[in-house]
C-alpha positions in Angstrom: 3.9 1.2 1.9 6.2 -0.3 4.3 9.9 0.5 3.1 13.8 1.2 4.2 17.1 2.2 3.0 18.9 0.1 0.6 15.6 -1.8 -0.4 16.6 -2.6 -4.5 12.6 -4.1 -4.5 11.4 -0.4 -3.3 13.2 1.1 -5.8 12.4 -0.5 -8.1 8.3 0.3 -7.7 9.6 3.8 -7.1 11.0 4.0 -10.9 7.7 2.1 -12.2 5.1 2.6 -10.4 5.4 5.2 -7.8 5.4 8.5 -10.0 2.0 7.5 -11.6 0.3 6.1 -8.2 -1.5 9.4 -7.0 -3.0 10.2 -10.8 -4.4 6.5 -10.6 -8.0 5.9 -9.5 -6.2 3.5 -6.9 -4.0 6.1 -5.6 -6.7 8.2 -5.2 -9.3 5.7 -3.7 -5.9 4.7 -1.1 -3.6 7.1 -1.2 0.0 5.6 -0.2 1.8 6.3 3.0 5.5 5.1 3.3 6.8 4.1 6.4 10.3 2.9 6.8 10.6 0.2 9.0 13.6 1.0 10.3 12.0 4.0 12.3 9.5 4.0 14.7 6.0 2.1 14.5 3.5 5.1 14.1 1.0 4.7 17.0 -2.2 5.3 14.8 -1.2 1.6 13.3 -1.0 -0.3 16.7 -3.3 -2.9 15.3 -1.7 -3.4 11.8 1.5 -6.1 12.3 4.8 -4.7 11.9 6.5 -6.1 8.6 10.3 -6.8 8.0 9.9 -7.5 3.9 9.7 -4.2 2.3 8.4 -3.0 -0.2 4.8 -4.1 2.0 1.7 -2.4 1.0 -0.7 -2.7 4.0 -4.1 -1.7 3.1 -5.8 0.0 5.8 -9.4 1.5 6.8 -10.0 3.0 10.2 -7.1 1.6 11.6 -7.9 -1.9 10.4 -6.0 -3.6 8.3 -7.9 -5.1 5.0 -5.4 -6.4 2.9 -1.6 -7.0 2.7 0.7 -7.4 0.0 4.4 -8.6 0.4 6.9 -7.8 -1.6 6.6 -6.3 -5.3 5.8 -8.3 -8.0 6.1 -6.1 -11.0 4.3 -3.8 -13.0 2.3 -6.5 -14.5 0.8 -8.1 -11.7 0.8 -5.5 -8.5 -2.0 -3.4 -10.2 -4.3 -6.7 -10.6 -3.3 -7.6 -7.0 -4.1 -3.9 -6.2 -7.6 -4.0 -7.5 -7.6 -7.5 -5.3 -7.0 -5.7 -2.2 -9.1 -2.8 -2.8 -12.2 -5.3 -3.9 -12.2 -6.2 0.1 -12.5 -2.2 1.0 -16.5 -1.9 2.5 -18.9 -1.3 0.0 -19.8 2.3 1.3 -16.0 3.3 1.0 -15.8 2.5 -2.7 -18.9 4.1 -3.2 -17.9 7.5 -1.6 -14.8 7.6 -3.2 -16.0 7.0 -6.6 -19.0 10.1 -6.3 
C-alpha cells in the first residue's frame, strides 16, 4: 500500500478496511506493506513504478508487479477488485497459500 501524510483517501481505508485486512484470507494470501511515498523508494521494488496517487495497492510477487489498484474505492468495491488482483497471482501461489 502506497501512502503519505495527510492522504483523507488512506484514512479512510485505514478506519474501514485496514483493522480487519490481516484476519482476511486476502490479507493473509498478500499481506500489506505501506510505503509512504514521500520517503525513499525501497530498493527490493526497483522494478514496480513509483506511484504519486495514494492510497495505491501494488500487488507484487517476486519483485514483479501483478496488479495495481489506484486509489480507494470503498468498502464495497475494493474487496471485489481485491479478489480481481489476486485472481492474476500464479496458480502455484494460490495453491500454497490456501494448504
Amino acid at each position: 500500500m502506497l501512502e503519505q501524510p495527510g492522504c483523507v483517501w488512506c484514512k479512510r481505508w485505514n478506519e474501514e478496511i485496514g483493522t480487519a485486512y490481516p484476519k482476511t484470507e486476502e490479507g493473509q494470501q498478500a499481506p500489506l506493506r505501506r510505503i509512504d511515498i514521500s520517503g525513499d523508494w525501497p530498493e527490493d521494488l526497483s522494478g514496480v513504478r513509483l506511484e504519486r496517487l495514494t492510497p495505491t495497492f501494488i500487488l507484487v510477487e517476486d519483485g514483479v508487479e501483478v496488479a495495481r489498484l489506484r486509489g480507494y474505492p470503498g468498502a464495497d468495491f475494493f474487496w471485489p477488485m481485491l479478489g480481481a488482483m489476486l485472481s492474476k497471482l500464479p496458480a502455484e501461489k494460490v495453491k500454497a497459500d490456501a494448504s
